[in-house]
N, CA, C and O of each residue as an XYZ file, in Angstrom:
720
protein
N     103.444     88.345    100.576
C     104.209     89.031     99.565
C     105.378     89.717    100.254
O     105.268     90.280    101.343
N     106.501     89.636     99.555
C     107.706     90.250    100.321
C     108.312     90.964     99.141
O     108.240     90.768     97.928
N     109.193     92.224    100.197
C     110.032     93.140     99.255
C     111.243     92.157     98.497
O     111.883     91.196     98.924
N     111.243     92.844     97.212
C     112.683     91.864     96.385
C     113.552     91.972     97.415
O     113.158     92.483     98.463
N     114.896     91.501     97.283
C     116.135     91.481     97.643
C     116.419     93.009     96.726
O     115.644     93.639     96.007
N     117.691     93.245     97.054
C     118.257     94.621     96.111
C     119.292     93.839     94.962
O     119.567     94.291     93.850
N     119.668     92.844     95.411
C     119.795     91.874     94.077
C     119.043     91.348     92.943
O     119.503     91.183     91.813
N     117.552     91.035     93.424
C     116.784     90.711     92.503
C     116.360     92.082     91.644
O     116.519     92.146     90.425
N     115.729     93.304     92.541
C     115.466     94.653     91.830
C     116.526     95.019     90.727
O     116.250     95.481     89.620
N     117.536     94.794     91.111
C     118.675     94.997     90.502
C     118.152     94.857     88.719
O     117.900     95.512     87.708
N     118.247     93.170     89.416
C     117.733     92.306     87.721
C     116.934     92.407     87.104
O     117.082     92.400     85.882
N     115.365     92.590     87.875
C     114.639     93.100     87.067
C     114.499     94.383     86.387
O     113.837     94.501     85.356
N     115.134     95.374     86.972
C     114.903     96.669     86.643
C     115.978     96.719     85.140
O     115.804     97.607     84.307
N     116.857     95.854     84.998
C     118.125     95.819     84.071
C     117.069     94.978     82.985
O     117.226     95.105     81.771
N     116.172     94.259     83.459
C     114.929     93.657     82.363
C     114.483     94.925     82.081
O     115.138     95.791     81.501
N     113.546     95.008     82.429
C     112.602     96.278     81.931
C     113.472     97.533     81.344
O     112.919     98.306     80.562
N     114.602     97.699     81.659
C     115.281     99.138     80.985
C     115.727     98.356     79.783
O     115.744     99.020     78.747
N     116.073     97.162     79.685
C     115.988     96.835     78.472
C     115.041     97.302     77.495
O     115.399     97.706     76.388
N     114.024     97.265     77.816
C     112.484     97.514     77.113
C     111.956     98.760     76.633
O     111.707     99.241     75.527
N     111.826     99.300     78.413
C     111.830    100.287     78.162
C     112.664    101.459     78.864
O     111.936    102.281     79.421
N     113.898    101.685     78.946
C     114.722    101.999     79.512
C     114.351    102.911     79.903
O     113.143    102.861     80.137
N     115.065    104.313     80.235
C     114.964    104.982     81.988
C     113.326    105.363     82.321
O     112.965    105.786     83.419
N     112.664    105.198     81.491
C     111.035    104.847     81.688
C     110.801    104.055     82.697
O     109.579    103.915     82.759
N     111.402    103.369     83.652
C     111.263    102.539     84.820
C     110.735    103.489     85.546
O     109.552    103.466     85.886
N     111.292    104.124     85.760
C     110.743    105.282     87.090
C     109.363    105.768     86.727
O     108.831    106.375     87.656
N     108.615    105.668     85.598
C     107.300    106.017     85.150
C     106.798    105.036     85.645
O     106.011    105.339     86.542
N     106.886    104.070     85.483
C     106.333    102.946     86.038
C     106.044    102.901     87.877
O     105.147    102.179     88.312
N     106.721    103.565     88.622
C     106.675    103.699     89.886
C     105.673    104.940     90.579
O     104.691    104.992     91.320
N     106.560    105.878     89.855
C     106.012    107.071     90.350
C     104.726    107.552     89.309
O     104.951    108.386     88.432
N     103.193    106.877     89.506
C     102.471    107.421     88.150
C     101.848    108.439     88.676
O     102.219    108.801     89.793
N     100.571    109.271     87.901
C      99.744    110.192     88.248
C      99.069    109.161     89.243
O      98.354    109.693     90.093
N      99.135    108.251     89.273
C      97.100    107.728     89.821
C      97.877    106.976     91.213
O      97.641    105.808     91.520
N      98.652    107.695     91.835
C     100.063    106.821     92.934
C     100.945    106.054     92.922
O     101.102    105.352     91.923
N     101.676    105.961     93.864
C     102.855    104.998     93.550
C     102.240    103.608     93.625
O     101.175    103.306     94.163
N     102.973    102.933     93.082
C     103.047    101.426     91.944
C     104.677    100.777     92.752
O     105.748    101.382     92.777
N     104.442     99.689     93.216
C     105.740     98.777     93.785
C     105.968     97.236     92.836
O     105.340     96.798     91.872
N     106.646     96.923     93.275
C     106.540     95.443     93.225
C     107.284     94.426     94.087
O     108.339     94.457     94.719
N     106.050     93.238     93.809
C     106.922     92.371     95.343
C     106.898     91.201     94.484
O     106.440     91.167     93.342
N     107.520     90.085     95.234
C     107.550     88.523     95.186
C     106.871     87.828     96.179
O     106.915     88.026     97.393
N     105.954     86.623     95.280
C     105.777     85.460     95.937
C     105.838     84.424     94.970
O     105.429     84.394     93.809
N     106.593     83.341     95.863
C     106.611     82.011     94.611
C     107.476     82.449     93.820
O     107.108     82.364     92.649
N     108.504     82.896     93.969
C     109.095     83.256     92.655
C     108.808     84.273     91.388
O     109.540     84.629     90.464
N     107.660     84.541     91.671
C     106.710     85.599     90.482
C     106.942     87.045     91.097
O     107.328     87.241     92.250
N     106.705     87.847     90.335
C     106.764     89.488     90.077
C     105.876     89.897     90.523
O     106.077     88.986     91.327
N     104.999     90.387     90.869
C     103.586     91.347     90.893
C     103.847     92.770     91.236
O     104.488     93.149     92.216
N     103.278     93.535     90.317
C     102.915     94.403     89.958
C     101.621     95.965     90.528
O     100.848     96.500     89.734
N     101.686     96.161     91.283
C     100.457     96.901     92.198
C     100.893     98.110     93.113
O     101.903     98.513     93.690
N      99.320     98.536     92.893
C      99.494    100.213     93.668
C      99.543     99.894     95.017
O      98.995     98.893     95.479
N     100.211    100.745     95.712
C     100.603    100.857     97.378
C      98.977    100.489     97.950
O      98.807     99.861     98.995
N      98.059    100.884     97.264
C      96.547    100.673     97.994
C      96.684     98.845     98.132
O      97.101     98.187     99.085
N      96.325     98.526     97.215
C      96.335     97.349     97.156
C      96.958     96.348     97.582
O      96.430     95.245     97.721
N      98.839     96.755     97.991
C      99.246     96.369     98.906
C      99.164     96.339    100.353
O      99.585     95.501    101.150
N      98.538     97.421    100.528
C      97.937     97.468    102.141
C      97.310     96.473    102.280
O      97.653     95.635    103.114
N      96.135     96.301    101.425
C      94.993     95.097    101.523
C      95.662     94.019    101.307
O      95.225     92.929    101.674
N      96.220     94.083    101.007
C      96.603     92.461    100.591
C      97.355     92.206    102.109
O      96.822     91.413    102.885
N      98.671     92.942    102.515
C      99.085     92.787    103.745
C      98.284     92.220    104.797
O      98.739     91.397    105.592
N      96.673     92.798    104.827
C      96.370     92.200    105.824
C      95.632     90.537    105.529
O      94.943     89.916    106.338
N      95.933     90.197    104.465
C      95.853     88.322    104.688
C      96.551     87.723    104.945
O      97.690     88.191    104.967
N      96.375     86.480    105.263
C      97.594     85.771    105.764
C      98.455     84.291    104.580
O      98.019     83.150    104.425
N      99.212     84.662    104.206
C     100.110     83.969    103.458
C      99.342     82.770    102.621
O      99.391     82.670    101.395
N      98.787     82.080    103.299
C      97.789     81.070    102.774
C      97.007     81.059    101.956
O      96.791     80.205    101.097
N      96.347     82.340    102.224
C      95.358     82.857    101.702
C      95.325     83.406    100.664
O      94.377     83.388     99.879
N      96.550     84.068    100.499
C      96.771     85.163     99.350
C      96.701     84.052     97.919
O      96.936     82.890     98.250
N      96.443     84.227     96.549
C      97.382     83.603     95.633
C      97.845     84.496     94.568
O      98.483     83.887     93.709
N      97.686     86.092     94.304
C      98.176     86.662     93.632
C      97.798     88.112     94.214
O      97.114     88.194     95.234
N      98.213     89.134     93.608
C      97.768     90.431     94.016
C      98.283     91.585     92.966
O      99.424     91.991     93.191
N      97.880     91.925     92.313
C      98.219     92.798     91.544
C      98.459     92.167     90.264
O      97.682     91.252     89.991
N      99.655     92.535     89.135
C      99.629     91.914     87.040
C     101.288     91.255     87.578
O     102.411     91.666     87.870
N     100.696     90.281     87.487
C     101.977     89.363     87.149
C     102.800     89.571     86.227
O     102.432     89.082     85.159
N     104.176     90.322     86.183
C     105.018     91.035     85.478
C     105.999     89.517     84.952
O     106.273     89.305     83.770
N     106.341     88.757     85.895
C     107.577     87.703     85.219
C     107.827     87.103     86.281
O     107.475     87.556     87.371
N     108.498     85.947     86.136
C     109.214     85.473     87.541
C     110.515     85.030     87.215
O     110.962     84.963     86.070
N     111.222     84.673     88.454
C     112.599     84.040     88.623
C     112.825     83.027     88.287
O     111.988     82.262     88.768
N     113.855     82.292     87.414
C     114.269     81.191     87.057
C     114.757     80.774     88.508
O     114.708     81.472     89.521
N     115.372     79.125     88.347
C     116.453     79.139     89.425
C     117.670     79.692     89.644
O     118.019     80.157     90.728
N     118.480     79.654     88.441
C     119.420     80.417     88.320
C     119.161     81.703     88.485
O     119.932     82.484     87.927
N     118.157     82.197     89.190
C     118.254     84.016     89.002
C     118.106     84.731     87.892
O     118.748     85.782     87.901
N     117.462     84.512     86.915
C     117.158     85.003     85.856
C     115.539     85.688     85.669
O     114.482     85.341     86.197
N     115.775     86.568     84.892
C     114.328     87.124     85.255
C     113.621     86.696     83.538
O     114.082     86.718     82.397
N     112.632     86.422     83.994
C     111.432     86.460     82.848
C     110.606     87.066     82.680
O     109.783     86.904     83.581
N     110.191     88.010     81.702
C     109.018     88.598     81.179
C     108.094     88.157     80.604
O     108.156     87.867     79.409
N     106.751     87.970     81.520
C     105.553     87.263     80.894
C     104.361     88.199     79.995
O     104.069     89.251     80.564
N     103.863     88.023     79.073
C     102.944     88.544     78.558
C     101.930     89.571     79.224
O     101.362     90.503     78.656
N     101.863     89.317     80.116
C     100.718     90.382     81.113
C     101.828     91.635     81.461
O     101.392     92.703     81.892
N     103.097     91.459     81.273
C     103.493     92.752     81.108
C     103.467     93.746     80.016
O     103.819     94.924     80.070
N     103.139     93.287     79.326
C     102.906     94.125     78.016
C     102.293     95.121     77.869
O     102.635     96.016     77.096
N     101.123     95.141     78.694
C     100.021     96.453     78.878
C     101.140     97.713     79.418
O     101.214     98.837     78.920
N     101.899     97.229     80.472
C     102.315     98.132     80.644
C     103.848     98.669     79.943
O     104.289     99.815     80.035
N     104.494     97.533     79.244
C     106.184     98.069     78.716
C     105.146     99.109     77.310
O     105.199    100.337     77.247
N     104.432     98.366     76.497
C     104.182     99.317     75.315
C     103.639    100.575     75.610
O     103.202    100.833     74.488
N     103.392    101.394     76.186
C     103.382    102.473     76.544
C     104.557    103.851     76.450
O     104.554    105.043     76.145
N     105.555    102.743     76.953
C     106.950    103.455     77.369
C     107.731    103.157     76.512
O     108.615    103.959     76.211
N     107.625    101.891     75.862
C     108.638    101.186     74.737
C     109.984    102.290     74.067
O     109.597    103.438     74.282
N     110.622    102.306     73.741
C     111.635    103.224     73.210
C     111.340    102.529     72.230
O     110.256    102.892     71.773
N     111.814    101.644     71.646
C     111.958    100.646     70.217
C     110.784     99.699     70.211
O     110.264     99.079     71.138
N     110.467     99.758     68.754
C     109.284     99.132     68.572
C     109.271     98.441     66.976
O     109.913     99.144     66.196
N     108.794     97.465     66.474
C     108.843     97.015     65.134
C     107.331     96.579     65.025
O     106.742     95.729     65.694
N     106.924     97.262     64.158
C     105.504     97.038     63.345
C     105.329     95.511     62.741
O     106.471     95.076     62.589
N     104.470     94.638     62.382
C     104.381     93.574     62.125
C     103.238     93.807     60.748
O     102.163     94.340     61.021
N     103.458     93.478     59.590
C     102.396     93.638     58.545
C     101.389     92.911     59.258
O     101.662     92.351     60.319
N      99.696     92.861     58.510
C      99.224     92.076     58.833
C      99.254     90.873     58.128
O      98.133     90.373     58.223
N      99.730     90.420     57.704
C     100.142     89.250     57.044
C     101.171     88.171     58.313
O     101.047     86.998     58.665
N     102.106     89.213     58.684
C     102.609     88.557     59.617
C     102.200     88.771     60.871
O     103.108     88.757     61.701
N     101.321     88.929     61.197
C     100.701     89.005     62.831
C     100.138     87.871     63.276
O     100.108     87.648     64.486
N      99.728     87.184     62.566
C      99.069     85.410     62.619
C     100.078     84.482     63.626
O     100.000     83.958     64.737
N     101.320     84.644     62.262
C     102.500     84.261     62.365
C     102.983     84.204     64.036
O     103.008     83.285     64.854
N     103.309     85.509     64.096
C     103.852     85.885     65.363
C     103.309     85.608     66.581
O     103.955     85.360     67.599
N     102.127     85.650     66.480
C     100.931     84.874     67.818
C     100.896     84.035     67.827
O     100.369     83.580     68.842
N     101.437     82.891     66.670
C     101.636     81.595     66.562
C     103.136     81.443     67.200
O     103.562     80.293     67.304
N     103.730     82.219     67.510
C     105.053     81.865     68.654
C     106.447     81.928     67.269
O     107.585     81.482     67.410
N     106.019     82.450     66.311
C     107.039     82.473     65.251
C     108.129     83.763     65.241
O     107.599     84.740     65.770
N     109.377     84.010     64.826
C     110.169     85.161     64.259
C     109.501     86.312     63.683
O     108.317     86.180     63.376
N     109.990     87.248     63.520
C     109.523     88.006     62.386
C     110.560     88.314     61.279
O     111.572     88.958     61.557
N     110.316     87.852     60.005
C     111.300     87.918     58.813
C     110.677     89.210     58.197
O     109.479     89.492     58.183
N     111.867     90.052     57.615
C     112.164     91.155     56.816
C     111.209     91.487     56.468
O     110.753     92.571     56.833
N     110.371     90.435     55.394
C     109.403     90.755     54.514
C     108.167     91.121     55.489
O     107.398     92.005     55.113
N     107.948     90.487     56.706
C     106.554     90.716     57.487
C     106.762     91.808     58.149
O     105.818     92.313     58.758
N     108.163     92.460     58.172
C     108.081     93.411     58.992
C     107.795     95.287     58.402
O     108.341     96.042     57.597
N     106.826     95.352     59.207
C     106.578     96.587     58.451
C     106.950     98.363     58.602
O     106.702     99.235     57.770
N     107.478     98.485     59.671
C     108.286     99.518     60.014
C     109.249     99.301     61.164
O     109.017     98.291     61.829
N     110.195     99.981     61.503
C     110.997     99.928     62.727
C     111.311    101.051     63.048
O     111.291    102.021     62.290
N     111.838    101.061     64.925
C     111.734    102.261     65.098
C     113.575    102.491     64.671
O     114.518    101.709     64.557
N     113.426    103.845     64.546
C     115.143    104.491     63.989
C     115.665    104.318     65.037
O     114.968    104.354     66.052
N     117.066    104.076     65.118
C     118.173    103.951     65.543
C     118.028    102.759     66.378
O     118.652    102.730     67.439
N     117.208    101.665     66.007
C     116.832    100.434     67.090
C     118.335     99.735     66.754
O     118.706     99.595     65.589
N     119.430     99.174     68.285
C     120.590     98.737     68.511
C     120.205     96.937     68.071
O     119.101     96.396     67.995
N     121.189     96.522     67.908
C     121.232     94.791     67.461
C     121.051     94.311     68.840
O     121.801     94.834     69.664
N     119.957     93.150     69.408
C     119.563     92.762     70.237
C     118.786     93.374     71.473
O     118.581     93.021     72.634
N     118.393     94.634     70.552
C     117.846     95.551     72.004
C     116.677     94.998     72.268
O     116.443     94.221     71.343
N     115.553     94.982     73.280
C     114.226     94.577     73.619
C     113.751     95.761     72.810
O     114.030     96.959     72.746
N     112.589     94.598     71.988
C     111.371     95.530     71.371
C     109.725     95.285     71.774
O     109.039     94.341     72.165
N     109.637     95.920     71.625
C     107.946     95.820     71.354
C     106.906     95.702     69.865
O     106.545     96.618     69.127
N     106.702     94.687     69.802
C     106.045     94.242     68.458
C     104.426     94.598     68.118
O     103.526     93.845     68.490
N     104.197     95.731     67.430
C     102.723     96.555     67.419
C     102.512     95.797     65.888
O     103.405     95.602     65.063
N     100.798     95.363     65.734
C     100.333     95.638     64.333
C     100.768     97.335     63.748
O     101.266     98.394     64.129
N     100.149     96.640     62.535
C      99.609     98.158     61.955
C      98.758     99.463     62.338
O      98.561    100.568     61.833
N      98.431     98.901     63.271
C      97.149    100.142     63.568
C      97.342    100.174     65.242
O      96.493    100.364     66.113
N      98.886     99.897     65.360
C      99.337    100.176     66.671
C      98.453     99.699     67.939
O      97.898    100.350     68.823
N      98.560     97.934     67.619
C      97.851     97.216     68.817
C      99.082     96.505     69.509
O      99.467     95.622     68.742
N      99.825     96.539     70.619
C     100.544     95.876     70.932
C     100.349     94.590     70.783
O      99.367     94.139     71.372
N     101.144     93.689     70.026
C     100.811     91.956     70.189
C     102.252     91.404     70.886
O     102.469     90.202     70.732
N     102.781     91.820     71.286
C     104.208     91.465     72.383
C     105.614     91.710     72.507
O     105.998     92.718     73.100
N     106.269     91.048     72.103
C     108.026     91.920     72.589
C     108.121     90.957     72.285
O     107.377     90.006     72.047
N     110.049     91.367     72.268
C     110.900     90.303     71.226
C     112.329     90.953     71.284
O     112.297     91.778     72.196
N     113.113     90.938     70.911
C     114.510     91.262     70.498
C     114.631     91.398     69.084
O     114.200     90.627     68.226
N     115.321     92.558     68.919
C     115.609     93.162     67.732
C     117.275     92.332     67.257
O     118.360     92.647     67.747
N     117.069     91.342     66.293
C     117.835     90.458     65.432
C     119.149     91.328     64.499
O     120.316     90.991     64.300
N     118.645     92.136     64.208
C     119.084     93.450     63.421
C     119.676     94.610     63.530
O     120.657     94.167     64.127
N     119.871     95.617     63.456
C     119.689     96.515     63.933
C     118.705     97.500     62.407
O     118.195     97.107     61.358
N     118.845     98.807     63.034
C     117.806     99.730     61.910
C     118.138     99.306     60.640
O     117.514     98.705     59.765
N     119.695     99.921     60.763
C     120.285     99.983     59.519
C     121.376     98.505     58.910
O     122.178     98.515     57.975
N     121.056     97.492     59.730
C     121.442     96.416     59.006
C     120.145     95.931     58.526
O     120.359     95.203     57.558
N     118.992     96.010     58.761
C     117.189     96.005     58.461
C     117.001     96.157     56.961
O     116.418     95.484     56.111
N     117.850     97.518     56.939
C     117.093     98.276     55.412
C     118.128     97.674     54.193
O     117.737     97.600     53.028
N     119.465     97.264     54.600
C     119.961     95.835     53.294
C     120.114     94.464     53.180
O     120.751     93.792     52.371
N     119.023     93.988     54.674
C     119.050     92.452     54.659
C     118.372     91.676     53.806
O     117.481     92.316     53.246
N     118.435     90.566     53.485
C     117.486     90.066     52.803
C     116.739     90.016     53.365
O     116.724     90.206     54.581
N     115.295     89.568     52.226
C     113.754     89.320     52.217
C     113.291     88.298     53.792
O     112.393     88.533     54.601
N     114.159     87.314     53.775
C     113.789     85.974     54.549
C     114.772     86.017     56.098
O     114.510     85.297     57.061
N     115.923     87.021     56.060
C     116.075     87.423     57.458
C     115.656     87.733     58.631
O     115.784     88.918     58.940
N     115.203     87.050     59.367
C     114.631     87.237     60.867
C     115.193     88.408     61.493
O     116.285     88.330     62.056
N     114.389     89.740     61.435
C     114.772     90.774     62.080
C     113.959     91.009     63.830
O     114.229     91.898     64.637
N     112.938     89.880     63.984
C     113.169     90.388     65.508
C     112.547     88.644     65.999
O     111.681     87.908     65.526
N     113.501     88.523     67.157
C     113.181     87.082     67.819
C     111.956     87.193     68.791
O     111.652     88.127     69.534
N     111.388     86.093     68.604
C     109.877     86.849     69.700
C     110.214     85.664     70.889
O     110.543     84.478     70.873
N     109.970     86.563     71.793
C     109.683     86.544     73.323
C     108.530     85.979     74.222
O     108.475     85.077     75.057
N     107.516     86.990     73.649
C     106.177     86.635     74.231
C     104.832     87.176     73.420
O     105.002     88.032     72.552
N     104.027     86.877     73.588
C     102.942     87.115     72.512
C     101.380     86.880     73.226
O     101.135     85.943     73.986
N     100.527     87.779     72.874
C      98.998     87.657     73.349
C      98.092     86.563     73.073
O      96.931     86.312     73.395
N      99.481     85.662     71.984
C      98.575     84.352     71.956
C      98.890     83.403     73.078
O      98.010     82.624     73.444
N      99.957     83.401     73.600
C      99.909     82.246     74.660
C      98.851     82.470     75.519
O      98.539     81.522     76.241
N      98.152     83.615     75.624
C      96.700     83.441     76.866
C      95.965     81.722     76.087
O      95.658     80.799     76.841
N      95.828     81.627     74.774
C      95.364     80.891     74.135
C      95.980     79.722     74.212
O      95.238     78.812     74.581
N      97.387     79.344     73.931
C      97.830     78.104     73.558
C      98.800     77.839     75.170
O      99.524     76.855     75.324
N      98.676     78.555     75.872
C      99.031     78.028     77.245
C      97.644     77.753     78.298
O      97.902     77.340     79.429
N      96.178     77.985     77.916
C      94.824     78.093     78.783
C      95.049     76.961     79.749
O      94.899     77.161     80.954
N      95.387     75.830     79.302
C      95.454     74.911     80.227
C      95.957     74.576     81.234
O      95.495     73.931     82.175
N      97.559     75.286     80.959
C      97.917     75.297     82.223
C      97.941     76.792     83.132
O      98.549     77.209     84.118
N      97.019     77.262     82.282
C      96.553     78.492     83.508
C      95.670     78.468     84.612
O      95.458     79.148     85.616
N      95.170     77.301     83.999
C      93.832     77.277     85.141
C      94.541     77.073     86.149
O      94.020     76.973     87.260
């Protein structure tokens, strides 16, 4: 496992403040110790300084993950946010859009969320900002981009896609295969 570049930190950290903006630094500095992240393979990981010690002492071969796989690098340098980050952006989320339960099926099925399924939003959410997509009873089911903004929300039509989805707790399900 190796430290990012200050180019790559760069990018990811400009991901995640998307999400959950200057809340990054919560993410580092927690009560229970500091929290880093490194690369291997192109992937993110996610883990307390303990755990990086241990892991340090295997040898490259050996290792195949260490800590919550946050996202990895395209080729082009692009960062991706995978579903196993979720535990930790909804916590911090600034913006968030409720999903009826009617439309929560939907959305784990890798779908939009239109007007009508959507059941609250947070105030002053900007057009294309990163959201976090909670049921009703405030279960995180994943992130997405806000299509909308608040107040273009409350006179769109019925069938307007107000947030584009991203990632969702169903791909553990409809990706299993190639997880193994």
């Amino acid at each position: 496992m190796k430290r990012l570049s200050e180019e790559k930190t760069k990018i990811l950290f400009e991901k995640l403040s998307k999400y959950i903006g200057p809340n990054v630094k919560l993410l580092i500095d927690r009560a229970d110790g500091t929290y880093c992240f490194r690369e291997m393979n192109m992937r993110v990981y996610y883990m307390s300084e303990k755990i990086l010690k241990l892991a340090e002492g295997l040898k490259k071969h050996q290792l195949v993950s260490a800590g919550t796989c946050i996202g990895k690098f395209t080729k082009g340098n692009k960062f991706i946010l995978h579903v196993t980050a979720l535990s930790y952006l909804a916590p911090y989320a600034q913006y968030k859009i409720w999903a009826k339960p009617s439309t929560e099926q939907q959305f784990l099925y890798g779908n939009h969320i239109n007007k009508t399924g959507m059941g609250r939003i947070t105030e002053n959410t900007p057009m294309y900002q990163g959201v976090v997509v909670m049921s009703m009873n405030d279960i995180p089911l994943g992130f997405g981009v806000a299509a909308k903004s608040t107040a273009d929300c409350k006179l769109a039509d019925p069938l307007v896609t107000v947030c584009f989805h991203q990632a969702d707790i169903g791909e553990y399900i409809r990706n299993e295969e190639s997880l193994i």
